[in-house]
C-alpha positions as CSV (number, residue, x, y, z in Angstrom):
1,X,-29.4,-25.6,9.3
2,X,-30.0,-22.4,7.8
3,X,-32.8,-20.4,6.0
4,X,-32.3,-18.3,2.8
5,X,-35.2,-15.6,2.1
6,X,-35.1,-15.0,-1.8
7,X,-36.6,-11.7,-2.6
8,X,-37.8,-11.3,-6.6
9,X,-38.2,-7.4,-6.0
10,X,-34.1,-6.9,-6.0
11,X,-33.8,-8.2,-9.5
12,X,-32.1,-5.4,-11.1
13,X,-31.1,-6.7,-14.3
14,X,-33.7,-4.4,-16.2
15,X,-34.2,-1.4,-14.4
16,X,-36.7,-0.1,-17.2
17,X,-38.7,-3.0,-16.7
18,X,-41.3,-3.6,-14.0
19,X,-40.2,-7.0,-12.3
20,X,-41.3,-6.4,-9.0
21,X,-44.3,-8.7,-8.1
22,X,-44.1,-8.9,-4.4
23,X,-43.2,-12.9,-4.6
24,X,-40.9,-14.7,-2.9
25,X,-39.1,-18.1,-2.5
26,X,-38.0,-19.6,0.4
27,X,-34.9,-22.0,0.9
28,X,-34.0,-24.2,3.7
29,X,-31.0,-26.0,4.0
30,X,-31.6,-29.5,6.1
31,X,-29.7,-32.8,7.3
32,X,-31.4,-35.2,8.8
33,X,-30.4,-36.1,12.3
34,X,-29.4,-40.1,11.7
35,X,-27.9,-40.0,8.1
36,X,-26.4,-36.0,8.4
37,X,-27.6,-36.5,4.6
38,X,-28.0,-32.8,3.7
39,X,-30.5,-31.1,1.1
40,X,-31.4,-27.5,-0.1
41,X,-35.3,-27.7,-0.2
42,X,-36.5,-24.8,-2.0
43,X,-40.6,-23.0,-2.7
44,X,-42.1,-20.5,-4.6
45,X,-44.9,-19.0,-5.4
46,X,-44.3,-17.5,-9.2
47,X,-46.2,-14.6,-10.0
48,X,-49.7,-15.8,-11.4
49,X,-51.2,-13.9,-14.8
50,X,-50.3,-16.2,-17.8
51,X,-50.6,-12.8,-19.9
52,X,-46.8,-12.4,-18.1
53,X,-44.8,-15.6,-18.3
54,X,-41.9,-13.5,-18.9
55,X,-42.1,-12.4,-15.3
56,X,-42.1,-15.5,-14.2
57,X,-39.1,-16.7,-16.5
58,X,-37.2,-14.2,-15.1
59,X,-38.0,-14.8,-11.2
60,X,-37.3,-18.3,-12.2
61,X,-33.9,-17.0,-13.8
62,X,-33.2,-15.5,-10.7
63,X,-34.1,-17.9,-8.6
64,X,-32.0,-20.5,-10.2
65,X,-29.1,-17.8,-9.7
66,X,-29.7,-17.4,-6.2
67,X,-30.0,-21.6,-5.8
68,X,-26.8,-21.7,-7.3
69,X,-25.3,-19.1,-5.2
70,X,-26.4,-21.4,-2.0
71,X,-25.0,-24.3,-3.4
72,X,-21.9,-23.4,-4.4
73,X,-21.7,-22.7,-0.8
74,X,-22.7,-26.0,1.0
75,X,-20.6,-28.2,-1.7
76,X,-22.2,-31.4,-3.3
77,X,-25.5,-30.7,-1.4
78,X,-28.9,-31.9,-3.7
79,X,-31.8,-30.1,-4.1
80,X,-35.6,-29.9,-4.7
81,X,-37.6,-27.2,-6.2
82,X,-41.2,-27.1,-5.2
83,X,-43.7,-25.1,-5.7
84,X,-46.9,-23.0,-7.7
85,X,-45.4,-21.9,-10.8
86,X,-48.2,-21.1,-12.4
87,X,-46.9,-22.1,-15.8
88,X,-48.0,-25.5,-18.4
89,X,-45.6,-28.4,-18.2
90,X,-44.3,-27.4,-22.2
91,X,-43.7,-23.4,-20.6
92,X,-40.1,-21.7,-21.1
93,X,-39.9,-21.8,-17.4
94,X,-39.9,-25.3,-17.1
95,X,-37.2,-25.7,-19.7
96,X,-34.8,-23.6,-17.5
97,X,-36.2,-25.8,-15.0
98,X,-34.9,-28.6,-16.9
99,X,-31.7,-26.9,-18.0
100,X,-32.8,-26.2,-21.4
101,X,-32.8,-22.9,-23.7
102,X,-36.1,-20.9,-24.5
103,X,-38.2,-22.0,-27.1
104,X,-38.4,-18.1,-28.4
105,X,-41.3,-19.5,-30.9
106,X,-43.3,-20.4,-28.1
107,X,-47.1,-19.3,-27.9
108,X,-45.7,-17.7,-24.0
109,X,-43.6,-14.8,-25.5
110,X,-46.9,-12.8,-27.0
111,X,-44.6,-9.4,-27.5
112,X,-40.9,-8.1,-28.6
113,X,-40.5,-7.3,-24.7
114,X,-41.5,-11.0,-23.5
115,X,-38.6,-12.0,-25.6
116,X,-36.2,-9.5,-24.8
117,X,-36.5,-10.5,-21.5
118,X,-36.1,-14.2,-21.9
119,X,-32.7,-13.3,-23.9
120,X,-31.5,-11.4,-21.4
121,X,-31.8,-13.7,-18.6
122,X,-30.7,-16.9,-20.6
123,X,-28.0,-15.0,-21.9
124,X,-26.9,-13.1,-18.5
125,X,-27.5,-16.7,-15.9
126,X,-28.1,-19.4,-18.8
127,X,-29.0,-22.8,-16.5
128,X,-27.2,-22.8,-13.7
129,X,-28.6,-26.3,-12.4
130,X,-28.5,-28.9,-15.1
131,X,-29.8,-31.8,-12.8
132,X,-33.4,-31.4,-12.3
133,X,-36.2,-33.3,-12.8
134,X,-39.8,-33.6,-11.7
135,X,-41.3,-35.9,-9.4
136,X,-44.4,-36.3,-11.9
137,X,-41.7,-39.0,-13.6
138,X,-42.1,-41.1,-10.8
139,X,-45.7,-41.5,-11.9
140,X,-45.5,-42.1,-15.5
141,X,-45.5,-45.9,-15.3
142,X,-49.7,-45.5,-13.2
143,X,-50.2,-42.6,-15.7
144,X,-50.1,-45.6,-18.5
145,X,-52.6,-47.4,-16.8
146,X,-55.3,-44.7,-17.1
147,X,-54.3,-43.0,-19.3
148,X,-54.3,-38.8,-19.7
149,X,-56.3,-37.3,-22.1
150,X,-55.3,-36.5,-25.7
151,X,-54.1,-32.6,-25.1
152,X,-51.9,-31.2,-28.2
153,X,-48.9,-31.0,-25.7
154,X,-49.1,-34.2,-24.3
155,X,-45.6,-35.3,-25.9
156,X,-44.4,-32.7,-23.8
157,X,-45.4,-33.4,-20.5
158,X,-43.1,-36.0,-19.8
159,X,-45.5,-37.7,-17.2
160,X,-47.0,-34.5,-16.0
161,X,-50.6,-34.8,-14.4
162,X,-53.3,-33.9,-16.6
163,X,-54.0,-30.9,-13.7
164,X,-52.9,-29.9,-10.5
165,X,-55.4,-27.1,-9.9
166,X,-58.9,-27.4,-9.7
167,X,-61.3,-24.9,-9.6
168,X,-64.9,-24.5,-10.9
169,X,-63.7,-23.6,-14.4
170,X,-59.9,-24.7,-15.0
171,X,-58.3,-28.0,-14.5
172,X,-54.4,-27.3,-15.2
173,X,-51.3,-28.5,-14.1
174,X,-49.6,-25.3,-12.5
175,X,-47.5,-27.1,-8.8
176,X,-44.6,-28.8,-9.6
177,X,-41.8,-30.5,-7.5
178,X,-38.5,-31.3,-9.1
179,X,-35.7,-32.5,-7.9
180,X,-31.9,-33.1,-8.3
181,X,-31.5,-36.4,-10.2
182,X,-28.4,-36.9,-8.2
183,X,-30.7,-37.0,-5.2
184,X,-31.2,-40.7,-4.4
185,X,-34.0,-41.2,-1.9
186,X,-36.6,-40.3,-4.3
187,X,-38.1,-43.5,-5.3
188,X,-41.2,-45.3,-6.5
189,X,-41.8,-46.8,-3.6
């Protein structure tokens, strides 16, 4: 139905401060044929050096603006967020994700600037979509089964995998889908 081409490079909100990354998110407004059910299916690719989570909290920030900006448009439409954030399941990111305010004592924000920014964009966009959750929730029930291994954060991963990236030195869980929990074809089965 339509295609909406979110570019991180125009965020503007501190001009004295290099955002501009060369990422971008792409979202896609469906319906399927039988149902006309519609959805906004959005992905990204957030910026990848862990030394700059702030960057990615505020293309997240921004996204989320933009996200909203769609939706307000297509009325009542659900969405899903997918995508390599390249942040940890407990990361400030995530909480916008999840509609929740930064966690300025977090081991993320290494620097005075790294929390400047995270103000400014909660305090500027806050969380525009209160709804979402991830998929990984879907999988907590096998996750008890065999069970993850004892990582300080695990309270905090809410079902998380123990990694979605693998490569020959780092197992990490970076990918993450979430969705609108008003969205209700997402099931276990």
């Amino acid at each position: 139905m339509g295609v909406h081409e979110i570019e991180f490079n125009r965020m503007l909100d501190l001009p004295e401060y290099d955002l501009k990354r060369g990422t971008v998110a792409l979202a896609l407004h469906l319906r399927q044929l039988g149902t006309k059910q519609e959805l906004l299916c959005v992905n990204t690719h957030l910026f990848w050096d862990h030394k700059f989570n702030n960057i990615k909290y505020a293309q997240i920030s921004y996204l989320l603006k933009e996200i909203s900006s769609i939706l307000s448009k297509l009325h009542s439409v659900p969405a899903i967020i997918c995508g390599d954030l390249n942040v940890w399941p407990d990361s400030n990111v995530l909480r916008l994700l999840y509609g929740l305010e930064p966690n300025y004592s977090y081991p993320d924000i290494v620097t005075e600037e790294h929390k400047k920014v995270l103000k400014h964009f909660w305090e500027t966009y806050g969380a525009p979509l209160k709804n979402m959750r991830s998929s990984y929730e879907i999988y907590q029930d096998a996750l008890k089964e065999k069970p993850i291994s004892n990582k300080p954060y695990e309270e905090t991963m809410k079902g998380h995998p123990e990694y979605t990236c693998l490569t020959l030195d780092k197992y990490e869980t970076l990918d993450y889908i979430l969705y609108d929990k008003e969205l209700y074809c997402i099931s276990k089965g």
